[in-house]
N, C-alpha and C positions, 0 to 999 in steps of 0.2 A: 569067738564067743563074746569078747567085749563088746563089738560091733553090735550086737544084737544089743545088748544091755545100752549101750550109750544110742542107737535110736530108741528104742521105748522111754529114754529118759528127756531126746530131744520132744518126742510126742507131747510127753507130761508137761512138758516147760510150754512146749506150744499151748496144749489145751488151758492151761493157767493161766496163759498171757490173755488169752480169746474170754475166758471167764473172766477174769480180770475186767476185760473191757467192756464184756454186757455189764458187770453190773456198775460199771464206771459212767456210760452210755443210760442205764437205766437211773440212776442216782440225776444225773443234769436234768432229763427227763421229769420227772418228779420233785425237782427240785422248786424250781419259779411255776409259779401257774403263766402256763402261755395262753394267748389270746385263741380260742379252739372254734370261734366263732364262725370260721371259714369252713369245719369242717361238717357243720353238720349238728344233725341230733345223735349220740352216742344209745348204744341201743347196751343197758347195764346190765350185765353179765350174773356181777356178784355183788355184794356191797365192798366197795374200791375200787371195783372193777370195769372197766365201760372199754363198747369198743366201736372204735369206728371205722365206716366202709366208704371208702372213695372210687368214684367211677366214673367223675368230670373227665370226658374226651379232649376238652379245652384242655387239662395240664399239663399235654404233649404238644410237642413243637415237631411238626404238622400234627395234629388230632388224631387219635389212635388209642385203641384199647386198653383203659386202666381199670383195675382190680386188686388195689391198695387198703388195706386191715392195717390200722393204728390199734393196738391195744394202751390204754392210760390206766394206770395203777397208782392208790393212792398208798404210799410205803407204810404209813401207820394203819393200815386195813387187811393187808396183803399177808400170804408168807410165801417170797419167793424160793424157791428152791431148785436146784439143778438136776437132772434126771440125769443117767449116763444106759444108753443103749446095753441092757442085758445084766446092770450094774458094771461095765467095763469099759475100757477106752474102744476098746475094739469091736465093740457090738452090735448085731445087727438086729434092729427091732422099728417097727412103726410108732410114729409118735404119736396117733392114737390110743399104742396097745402100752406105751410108757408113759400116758397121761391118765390111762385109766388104773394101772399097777399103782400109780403112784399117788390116783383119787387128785388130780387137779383139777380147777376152774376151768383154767386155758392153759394150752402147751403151745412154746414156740420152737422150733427147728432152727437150730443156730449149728452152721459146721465152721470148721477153720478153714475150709479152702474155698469153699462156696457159701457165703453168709443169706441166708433166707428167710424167709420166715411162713410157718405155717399156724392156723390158729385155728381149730375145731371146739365148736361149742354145739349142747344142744336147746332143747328150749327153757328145758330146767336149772339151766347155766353148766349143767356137767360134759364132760367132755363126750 
């Protein structure tokens, strides 16, 4: 019976460390304006919001198929918040259908064992 109890407490700690680091990851982000000239025109979401789409074959070494979404967020515009699948660690839900439950701009798919990311917008900026 402990066993049970101390993995769902290892999970908790894991997911906290991973949360922890987006929004550690997001703060650097947002922190200095970086030179975004490389990237393009951002096509803006929301107001703070912009996002941009990369799909230079040149950024692989040999050239090969990129389909890279940079979302930038400006922190004083924003409200980021974290979604949790069904409200639980354990849940299983589309991040569409917990971007719309939860009425966001954009939703990113972030897991602890596979880091990803997914971003669905429509043309109204809603998800």
């Amino acid at each position: 019976m402990n066993g049970g109890m101390g993995q769902r407490a290892g999970r908790r700690q894991r997911l906290v460390s991973v949360v922890l680091a987006l929004f550690a990851a997001i703060a650097v982000l947002c922190a200095a304006p970086p030179d975004l000239s490389s990237l393009g025109q951002p096509e803006i979401i929301a107001p703070g919001v912009e996002l941009y789409r990369l799909s230079d074959q040149a950024l692989l070494s040999p050239p090969g198929v990129v389909a890279v979404q940079l979302l930038r967020l400006n922190p004083g515009r924003v409200d980021l918040r974290l979604v949790l699948a069904q409200d639980t660690v354990l849940g299983l839900e589309t991040v569409p259908d917990m971007a719309r439950r939860s009425e966001a701009t954009a939703a990113i798919n972030a897991t602890e064992r596979h880091p990803r990311t997914v971003i669905g917008t429509s043309g109204d900026g809603r998800i």
